[in-house]
Every structure is written in structure tokens, then in C-alpha cells.
N, C-alpha and C positions, 0 to 999 in steps of 0.2 A: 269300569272306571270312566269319569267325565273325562273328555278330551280338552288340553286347555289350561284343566287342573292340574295340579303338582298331588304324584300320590295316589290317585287314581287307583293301580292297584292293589293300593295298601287296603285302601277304602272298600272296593270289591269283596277280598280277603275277609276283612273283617265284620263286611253285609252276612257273607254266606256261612263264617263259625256263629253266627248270632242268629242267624236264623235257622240253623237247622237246630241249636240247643232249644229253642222255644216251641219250633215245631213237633220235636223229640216225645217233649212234653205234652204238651196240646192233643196229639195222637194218644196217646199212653191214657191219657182221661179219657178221651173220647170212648176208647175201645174197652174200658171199666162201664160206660154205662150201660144200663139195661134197659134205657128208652133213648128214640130216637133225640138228640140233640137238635134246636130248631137251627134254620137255616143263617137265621138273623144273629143269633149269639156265636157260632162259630165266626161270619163275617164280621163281626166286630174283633174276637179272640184276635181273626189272622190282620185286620189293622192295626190292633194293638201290638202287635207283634212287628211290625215296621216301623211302626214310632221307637220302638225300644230299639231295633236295630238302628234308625236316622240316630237317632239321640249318641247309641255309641260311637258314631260316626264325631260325631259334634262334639263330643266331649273330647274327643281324642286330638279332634283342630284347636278348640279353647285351651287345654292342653299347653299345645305346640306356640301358642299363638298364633294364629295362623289365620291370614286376612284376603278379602278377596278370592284373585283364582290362585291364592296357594292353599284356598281347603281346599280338603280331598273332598272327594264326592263319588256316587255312584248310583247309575241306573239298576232296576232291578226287575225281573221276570220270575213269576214265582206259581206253580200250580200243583192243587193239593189235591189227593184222593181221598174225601171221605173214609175209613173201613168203620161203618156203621152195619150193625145189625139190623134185620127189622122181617121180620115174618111173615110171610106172603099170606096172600086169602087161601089157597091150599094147605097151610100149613107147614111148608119147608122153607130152612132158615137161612136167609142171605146172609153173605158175612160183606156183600158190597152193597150200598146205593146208590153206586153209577153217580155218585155228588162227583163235580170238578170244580174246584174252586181259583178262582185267579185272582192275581194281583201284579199290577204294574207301576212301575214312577219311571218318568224317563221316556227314553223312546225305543224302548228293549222291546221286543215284541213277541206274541202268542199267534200262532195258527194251528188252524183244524183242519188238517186232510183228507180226505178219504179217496179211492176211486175215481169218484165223479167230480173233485171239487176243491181249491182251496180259501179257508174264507177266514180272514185274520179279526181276530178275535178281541183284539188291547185296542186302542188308542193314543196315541203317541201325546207325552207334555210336551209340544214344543208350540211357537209363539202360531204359526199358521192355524191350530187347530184352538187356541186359544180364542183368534180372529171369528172363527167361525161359532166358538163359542158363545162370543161374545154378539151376535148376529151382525158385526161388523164386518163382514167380508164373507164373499164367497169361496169353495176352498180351493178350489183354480186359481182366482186371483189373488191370494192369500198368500200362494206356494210360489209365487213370483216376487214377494219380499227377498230384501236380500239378507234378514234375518229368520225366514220363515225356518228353518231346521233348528232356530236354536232351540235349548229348555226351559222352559218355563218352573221345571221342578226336578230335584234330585234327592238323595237321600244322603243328609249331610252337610250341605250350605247352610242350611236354618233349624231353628229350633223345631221339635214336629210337630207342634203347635200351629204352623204354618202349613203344613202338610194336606193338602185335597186328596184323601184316598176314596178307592174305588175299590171291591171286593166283587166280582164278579162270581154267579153262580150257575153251573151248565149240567146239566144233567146226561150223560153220555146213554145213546142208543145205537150207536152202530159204529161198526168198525173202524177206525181213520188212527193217524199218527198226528200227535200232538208234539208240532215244533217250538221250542221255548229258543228264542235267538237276540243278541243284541244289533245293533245298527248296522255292525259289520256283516251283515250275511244282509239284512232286509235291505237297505241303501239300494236305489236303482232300480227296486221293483225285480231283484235277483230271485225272489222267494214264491212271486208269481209267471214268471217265467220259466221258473228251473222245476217245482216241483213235478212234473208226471217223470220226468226224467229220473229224478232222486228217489221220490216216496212212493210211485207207484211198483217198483219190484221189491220194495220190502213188504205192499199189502200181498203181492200176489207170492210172496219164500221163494226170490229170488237173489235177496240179499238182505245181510242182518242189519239191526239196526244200529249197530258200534259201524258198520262198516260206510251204511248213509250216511252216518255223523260225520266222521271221516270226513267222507267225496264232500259235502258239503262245508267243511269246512275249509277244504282246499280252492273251494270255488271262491268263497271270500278271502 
């Protein structure tokens, strides 16, 4: 939920039963076909699939009436495991293709752990990185605004019409833990600092991964 906003978690709540009914779906096709699906029409599937969730968001504020910062709103972090078949040059049949697919609005964030390494994955909507977008600013001097954390976009202030989505696509090769977090754990550079502490005893079965979630969210 937006900070700020009225309802927040109503909006959350109703991001996460609307996307998991779509992605229910989406998976369940996926795994009927008998060729690989291109990379390009799933990332389309999983944007379209956010706009129907913004939209319910919206509909529920037009609704209420609901103006300014009494809509609800919410950031959202979202990443999808392919289970795509596809047949190797030997002959034996994969039932994975390592696809990992993301999606962000907001400034909820993705990282990729491994061993050696943390390296965050999303891009934050907020006005600093908008600056930078814009090549009006560099992002040091950007993050010195005194509006640089706000958002630039959430899911639910506007029609999704308005919506700049991004579908990111990663093909995984080696071991690591994939962190999905909102602002409340990333804030402060907490998630580059803390991870060898946190994620490196659950790559080495030292500790589960319910129990890192846990410690980690006790840190925030």
C-alpha cells in the first residue's frame, strides 16, 4: 500500500487476489502447450495482467468516490517462473526453462543473490530516477531533491492507460535467492548491507528460507 494514501492495504489485498486469479490462468495455458511460447507474448500476457489488476484497483476508488490521496493505491513486485517444456539437443525433456520473468510499479523492489553478489534487478518509479530519465539530472544530484523518493506511478491512482510498464526477462544459470521486498526492507541501502549476513546461510543449509524471511523482516 501507498504511504500517504487512505486504504493502502485494502488496495494491496486486492493487487494480490487479482493477480494471482490471472496468473493461475496464464500458467495453466502455458503448461497445455506443446511449443515453446515466445518471450514477447508472455511479456505482454504479464502487462496485461497489471492493467486489469490497476483497473480494479480504480474501479473500486470511482466506486467509493474517492479523490486525490483518498485513493487507494499500491506498489507491486511480481516474478514469474516460466514451467515451459522444451527438449534438449540430447533428447531429454525439460519441464523448466530457467525463464524468470518481472514486473514492478512503484519502488518495491527485486534482487538477485548469490554467493558472490548482490545486484538489484527493478528500478524504482520515483521522481529522482524519473530526473535521470529524463537526462535532466544526474542521480546523485537528483536524490538531493526534496521530493526525490516520491512515485511517479502506482497501481490505482489512474486509469492503466497511463501505466509505463516494464516486463523484464532473466534467464537463471546458477544458484542465488531471489528477494521480492517493498521500501520497507530496501530504504537505506538495508538490503545491500545486510545481505551476506541473511542469504548467505541459507545458500550454504544453514538456515531455511521461511526463517531468513523472518530475520529479515524483523530488520525492517
Amino acid at each position: 500500500g501507498i504511504g500517504g494514501h487512505e486504504g493502502g492495504e485494502v488496495a494491496s489485498k486486492l493487487a494480490v487476489q487479482s493477480v494471482k486469479l490471472q496468473i493461475r490462468v496464464l500458467l495453466a495455458e502455458v503448461t497445455e502447450q506443446t511449443v515453446l511460447v515466445p518471450p514477447e507474448l508472455l511479456q505482454e500476457q504479464l502487462e496485461a495482467s497489471l492493467r486489469v489488476v490497476n483497473n480494479v484497483i480504480c474501479a473500486r476508488n470511482n466506486e467509493q468516490k474517492r479523490q486525490g490521496k483518498e485513493r487507494m493505491a499500491t506498489t507491486i513486485v511480481m516474478a514469474l517462473q516460466v514451467p515451459q517444456r522444451v527438449q534438449t539437443s540430447t533428447g531429454w525433456q525439460s519441464n523448466n526453462t530457467h525463464e524468470l520473468y518481472l514486473a514492478n510499479v512503484g519502488d518495491s523492489r527485486a534482487y538477485w543473490i548469490t554467493h558472490n553478489y548482490c545486484q538489484r534487478l527493478t528500478v524504482d518509479d520515483d521522481v529522482a530516477t524519473r530526473e535521470v530519465r529524463l537526462a535532466k539530472s544526474l542521480y546523485r544530484k537528483a536524490l538531493l531533491r526534496s521530493d526525490a523518493s516520491a512515485l511517479t506511478q502506482a497501481l490505482g491512482t489512474r486509469d492503466s492507460e497511463s501505466l509505463r510498464l516494464k516486463v523484464q526477462r532473466f534467464i537463471v544459470e546458477e544458484d542465488g535467492i531471489l528477494l521480492l521486498c517493498s521500501d520497507g526492507l530496501s530504504d537505506n541501502n538495508w538490503v545491500e548491507q545486510s545481505w551476506q549476513d541473511y542469504a548467505i546461510p541459507v545458500l550454504t543449509g544453514q538456515l531455511t528460507v521461511e526463517d531468513a524471511a523472518h530475520n529479515w523482516i524483523n530488520l525492517a
